[in-house]
C-alpha positions as CSV (number, residue, x, y, z in Angstrom):
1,X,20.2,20.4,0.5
2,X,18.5,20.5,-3.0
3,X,16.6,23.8,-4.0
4,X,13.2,22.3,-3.2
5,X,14.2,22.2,0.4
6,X,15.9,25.4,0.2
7,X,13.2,27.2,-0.7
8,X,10.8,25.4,1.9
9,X,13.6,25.9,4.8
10,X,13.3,29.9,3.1
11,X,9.6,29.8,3.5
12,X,9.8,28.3,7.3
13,X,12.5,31.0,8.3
14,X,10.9,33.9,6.8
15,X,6.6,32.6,7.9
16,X,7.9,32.5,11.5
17,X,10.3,35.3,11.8
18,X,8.7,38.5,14.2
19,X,11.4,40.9,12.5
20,X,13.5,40.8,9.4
21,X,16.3,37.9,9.2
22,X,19.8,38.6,8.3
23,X,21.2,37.1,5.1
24,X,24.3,35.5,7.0
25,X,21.8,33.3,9.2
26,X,20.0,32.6,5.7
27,X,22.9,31.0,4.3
28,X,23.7,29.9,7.4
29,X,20.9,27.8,8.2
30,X,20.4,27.1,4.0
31,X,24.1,25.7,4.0
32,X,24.9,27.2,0.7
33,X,26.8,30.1,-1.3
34,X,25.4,33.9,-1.1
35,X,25.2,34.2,-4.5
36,X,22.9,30.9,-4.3
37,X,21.4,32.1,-1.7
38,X,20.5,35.3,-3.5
39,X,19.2,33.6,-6.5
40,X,16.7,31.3,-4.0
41,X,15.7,34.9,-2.4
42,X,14.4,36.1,-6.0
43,X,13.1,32.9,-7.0
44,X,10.4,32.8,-4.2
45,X,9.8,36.5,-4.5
46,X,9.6,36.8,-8.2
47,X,8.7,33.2,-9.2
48,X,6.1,32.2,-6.4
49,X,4.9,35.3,-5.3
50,X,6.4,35.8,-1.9
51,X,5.6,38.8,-0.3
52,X,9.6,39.6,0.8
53,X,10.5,42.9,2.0
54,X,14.3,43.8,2.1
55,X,16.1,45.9,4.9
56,X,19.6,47.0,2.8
57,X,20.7,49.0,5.7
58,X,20.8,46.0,7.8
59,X,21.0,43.0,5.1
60,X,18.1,41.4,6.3
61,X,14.9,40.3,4.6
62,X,11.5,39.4,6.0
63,X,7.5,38.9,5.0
64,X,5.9,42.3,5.0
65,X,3.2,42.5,7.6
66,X,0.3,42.9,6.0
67,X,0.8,39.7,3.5
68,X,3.2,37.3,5.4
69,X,0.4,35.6,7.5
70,X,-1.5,35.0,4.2
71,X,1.0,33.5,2.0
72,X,1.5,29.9,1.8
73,X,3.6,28.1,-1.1
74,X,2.0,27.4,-4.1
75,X,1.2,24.0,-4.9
76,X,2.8,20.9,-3.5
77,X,6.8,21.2,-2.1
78,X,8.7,18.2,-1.2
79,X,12.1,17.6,0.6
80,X,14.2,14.8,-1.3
81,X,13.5,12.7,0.7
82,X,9.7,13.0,0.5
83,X,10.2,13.2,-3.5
84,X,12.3,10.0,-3.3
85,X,9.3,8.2,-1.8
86,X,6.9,10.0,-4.1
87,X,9.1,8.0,-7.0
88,X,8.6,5.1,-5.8
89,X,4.8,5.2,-5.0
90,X,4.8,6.8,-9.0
91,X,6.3,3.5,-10.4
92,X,4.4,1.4,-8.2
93,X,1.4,2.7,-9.9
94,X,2.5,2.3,-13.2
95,X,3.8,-1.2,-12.8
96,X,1.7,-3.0,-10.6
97,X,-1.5,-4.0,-11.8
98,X,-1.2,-2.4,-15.8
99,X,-4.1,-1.0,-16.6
100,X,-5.9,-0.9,-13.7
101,X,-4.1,1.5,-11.3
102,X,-3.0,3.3,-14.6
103,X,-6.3,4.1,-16.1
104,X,-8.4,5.2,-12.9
105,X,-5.5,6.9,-11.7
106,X,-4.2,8.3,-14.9
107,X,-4.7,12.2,-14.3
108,X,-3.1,11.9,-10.5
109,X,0.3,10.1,-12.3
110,X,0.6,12.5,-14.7
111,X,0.4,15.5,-11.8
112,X,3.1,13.2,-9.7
113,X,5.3,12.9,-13.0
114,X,5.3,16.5,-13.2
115,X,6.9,16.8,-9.7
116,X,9.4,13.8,-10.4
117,X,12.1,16.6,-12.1
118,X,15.2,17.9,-10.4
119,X,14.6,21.3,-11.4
120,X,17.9,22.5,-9.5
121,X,20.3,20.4,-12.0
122,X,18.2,19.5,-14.6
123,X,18.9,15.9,-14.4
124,X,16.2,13.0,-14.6
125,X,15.5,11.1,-11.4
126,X,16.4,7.4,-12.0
127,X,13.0,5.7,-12.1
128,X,14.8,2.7,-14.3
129,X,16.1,2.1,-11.1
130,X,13.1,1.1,-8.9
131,X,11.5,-2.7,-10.2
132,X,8.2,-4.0,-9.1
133,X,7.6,-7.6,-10.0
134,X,4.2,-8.4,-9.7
135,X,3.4,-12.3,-8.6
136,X,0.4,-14.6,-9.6
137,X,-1.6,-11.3,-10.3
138,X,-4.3,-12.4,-12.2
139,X,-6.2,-10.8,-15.5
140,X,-9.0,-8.0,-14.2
141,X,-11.3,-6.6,-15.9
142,X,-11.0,-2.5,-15.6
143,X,-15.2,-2.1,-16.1
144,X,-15.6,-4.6,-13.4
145,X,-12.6,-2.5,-10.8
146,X,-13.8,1.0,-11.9
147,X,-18.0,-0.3,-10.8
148,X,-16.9,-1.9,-7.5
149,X,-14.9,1.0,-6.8
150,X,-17.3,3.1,-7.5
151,X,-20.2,2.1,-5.8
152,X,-17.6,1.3,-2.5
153,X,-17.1,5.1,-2.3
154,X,-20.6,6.3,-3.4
155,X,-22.0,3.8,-0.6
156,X,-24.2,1.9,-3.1
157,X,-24.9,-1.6,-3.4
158,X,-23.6,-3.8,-6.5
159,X,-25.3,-6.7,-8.0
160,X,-22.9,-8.7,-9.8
161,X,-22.7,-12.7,-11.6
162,X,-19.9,-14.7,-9.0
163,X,-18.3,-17.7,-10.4
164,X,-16.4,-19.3,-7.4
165,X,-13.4,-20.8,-8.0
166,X,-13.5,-24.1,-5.5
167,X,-17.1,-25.2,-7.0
168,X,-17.2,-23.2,-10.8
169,X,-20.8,-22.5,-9.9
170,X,-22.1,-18.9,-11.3
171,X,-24.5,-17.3,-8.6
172,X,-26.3,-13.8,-8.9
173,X,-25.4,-11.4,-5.6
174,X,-26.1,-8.5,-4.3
175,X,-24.1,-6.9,-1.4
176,X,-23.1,-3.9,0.2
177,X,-19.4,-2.9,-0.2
178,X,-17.6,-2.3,2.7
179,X,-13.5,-2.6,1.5
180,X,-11.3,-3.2,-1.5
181,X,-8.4,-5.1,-0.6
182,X,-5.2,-5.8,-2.4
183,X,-4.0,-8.8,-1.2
184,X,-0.8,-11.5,-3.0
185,X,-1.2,-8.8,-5.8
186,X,-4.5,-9.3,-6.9
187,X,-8.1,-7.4,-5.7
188,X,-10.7,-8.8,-3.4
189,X,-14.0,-7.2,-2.2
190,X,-15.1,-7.4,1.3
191,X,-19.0,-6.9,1.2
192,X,-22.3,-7.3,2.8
193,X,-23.7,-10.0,1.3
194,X,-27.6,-9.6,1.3
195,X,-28.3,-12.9,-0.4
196,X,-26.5,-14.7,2.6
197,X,-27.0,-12.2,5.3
198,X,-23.3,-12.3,6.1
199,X,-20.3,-11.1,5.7
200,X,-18.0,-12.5,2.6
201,X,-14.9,-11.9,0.8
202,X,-14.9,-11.7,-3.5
203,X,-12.3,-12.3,-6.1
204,X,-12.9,-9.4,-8.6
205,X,-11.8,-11.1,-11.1
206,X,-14.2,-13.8,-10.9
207,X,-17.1,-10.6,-11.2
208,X,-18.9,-10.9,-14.1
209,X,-21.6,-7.8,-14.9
210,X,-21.3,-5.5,-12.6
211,X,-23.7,-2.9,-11.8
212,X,-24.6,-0.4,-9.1
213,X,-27.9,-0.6,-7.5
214,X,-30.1,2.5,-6.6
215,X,-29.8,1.7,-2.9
216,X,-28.0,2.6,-0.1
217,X,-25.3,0.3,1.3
218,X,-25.5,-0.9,4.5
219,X,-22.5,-0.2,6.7
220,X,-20.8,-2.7,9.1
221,X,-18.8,-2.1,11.7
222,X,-15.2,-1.6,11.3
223,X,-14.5,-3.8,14.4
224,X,-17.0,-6.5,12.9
225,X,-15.3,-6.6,9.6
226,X,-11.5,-6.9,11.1
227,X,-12.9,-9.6,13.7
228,X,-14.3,-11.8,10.3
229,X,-12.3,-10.8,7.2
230,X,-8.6,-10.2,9.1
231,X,-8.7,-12.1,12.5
232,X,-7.9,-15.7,10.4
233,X,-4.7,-16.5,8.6
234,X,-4.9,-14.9,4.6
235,X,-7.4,-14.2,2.7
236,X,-10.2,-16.7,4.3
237,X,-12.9,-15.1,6.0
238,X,-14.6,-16.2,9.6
239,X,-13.5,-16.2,12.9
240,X,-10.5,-18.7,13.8
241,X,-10.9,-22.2,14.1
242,X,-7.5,-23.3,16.0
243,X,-4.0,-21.7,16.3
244,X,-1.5,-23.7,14.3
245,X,1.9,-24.6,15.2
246,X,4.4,-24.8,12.9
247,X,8.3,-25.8,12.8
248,X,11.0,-24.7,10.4
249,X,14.9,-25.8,10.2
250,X,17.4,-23.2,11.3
251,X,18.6,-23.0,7.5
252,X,14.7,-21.5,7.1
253,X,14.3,-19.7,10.2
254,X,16.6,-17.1,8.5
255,X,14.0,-16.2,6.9
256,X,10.8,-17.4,8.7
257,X,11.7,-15.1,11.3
258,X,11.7,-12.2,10.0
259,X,8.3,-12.7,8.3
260,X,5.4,-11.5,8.9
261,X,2.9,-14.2,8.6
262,X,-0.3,-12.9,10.8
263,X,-1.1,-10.1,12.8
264,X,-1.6,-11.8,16.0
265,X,1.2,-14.4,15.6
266,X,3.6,-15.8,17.7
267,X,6.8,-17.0,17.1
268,X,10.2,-18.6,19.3
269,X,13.4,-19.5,19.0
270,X,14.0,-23.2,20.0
271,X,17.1,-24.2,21.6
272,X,18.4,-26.8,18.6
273,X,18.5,-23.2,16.2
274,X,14.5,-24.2,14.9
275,X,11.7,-21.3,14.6
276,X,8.2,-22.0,16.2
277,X,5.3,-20.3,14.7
278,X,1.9,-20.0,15.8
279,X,-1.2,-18.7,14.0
280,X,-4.6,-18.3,13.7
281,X,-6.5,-19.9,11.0
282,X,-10.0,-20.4,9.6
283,X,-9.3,-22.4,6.5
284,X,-6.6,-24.6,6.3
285,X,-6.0,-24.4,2.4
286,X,-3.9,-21.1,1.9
287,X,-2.1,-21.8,4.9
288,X,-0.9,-25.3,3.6
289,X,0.1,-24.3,0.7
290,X,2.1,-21.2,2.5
291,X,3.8,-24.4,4.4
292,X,4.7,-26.3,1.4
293,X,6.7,-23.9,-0.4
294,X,9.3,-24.7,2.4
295,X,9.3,-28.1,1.6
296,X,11.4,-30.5,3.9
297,X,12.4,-27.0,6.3
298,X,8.8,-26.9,7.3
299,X,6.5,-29.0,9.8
300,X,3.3,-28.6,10.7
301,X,3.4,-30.0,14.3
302,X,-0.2,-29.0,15.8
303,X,-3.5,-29.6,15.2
304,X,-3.3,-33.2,14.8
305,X,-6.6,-32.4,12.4
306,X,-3.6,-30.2,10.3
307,X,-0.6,-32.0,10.4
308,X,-2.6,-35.1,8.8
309,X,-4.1,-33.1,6.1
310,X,-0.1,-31.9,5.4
311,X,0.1,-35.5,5.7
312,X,-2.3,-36.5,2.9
313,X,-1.2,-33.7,0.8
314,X,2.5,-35.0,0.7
315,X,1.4,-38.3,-0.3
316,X,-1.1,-36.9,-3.0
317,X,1.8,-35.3,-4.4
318,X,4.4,-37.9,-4.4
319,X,1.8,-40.5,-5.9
320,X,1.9,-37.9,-8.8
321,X,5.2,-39.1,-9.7
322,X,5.3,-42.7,-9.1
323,X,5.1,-45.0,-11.6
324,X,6.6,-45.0,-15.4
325,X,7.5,-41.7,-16.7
């Protein structure tokens, strides 16, 4: 037990203790020496304040009366455990998404880096030892995340330029956030979208002049926005189209299996070692391309509408290299 926990298993004895505890079930229950156990006793009286009373005539110690019920630990105390996961949400920030993450949250990282000290031993906790690789992130603009988030949690609308990336046409929108969402590494915006009266998913880093608008947002429904945005396979909105079936080799299954591909997925064993996975999708496009990194492991078996569009996209990409090199 490292002196962060001591101190809060201290705390916890002494807050709920009805008369004064004896220093042998301290140590007891604090699994250390006395003399460490003395030096703990001093540090929450003399360093945090504690309102400790001491009974010498029956070595015991306790929270005096009057302050006890009052008292709370200053600040924020973690176990190890707790401060191990606290590292690795800290590097998390730092690394994913540099600059964006970093600069909004720049006063909250430097509080967490504080904490991220044994103060016990003196040694420094082995960040260099927690990596984050970030995948197909994409460039974003910090003006652009820092408007959208701020009119998303000051329930204003935004007015922004949209170039889509299927069609490269710019269009002028206004909308109602509703939710960021970090999704494959990179930022989307679920909105209201006034212009279209609907619901709709944007790329922030296809937003171009952002600005808040003097307006109120209009709120949806959280059920309505999980039943369009997150009932479909990815990152596609609207409401599913057809469940697809899918087939990988037992060399894939390894891992197919243990994936979590959809919310509402379904997924069997065959009995020649295969995997069977079912889905629900909207748009067809991500979920190909999900299909195709597996290569000759994978199969899309049903719709006959999808396994022919697999079907054209496998020839597409072996006519790319036929002919002379």
């Amino acid at each position: 037990m490292d002196r962060y926990e001591r101190i809060l298993t201290l705390h916890r004895i002494l807050k709920s203790a009805r008369y004064p505890v004896a220093h042998t079930r301290i140590q007891d229950e604090l699994g250390c020496s006395r003399a460490t156990m003395y030096r703990d006793i001093a540090f929450l009286r003399d360093a945090l304040g504690a309102p400790i009373e001491s009974d010498p005539d029956n070595a015991a110690i306790r929270y005096a009366a009057d302050e006890g019920d009052r008292f709370e630990l200053p600040g924020l105390w973690l176990t190890s455990e707790e401060l191990a996961a606290l590292l690795a949400l800290n590097e998390l920030l730092g690394r994913s998404d540099p600059g964006i993450l970093a600069g909004a949250l720049a006063p909250f990282r430097a509080r967490i880096e504080s904490l991220l000290s044994d103060q016990a031993s003196g040694r420094a906790l082995p960040v260099d030892r927690i990596r984050v690789i970030a995948s197909a992130a994409r460039t974003l603009d910090q003006a652009v995340f820092r408007t959208v988030a701020g009119t998303l949690v000051n329930r204003k609308r935004l007015r922004f330029e949209y170039r889509a990336r299927t069609t490269d046409s710019l269009t002028t929108r206004e909308v109602s956030p509703q939710r960021l969402t970090h999704y494959r590494d990179n930022w989307y915006l679920d909105a209201w979208d006034h212009g279209r009266e609907a619901l709709r998913s944007f790329a922030l880093d296809r937003m171009r002049s952002t600005h808040a608008i003097d307006a109120d947002a209009l709120d949806r429904d959280v059920a309505e926005l999980d039943n369009h945005l997150a009932s479909s396979y990815g990152i596609f909105s609207g409401a599913p189209k057809a469940w697809a079936t899918l087939r990988f080799s037992e060399h894939a299954s390894r891992w197919v299996a243990d994936e979590q591909w959809h919310s509402q997925q379904q997924g069997q064993w065959l009995p020649d070692g295969r995997y069977e996975l079912k889905v629900p999708y909207s748009n067809s496009r991500e979920l190909l391309m999900d299909v195709l990194k597996y290569g000759p492991d994978a199969e899309v078996v049903a719709p006959v509408s999808l396994r022919e569009e697999m079907r054209i996209l496998l020839q597409l990409a072996i006519g790319s290299y036929q002919g002379a090199a």
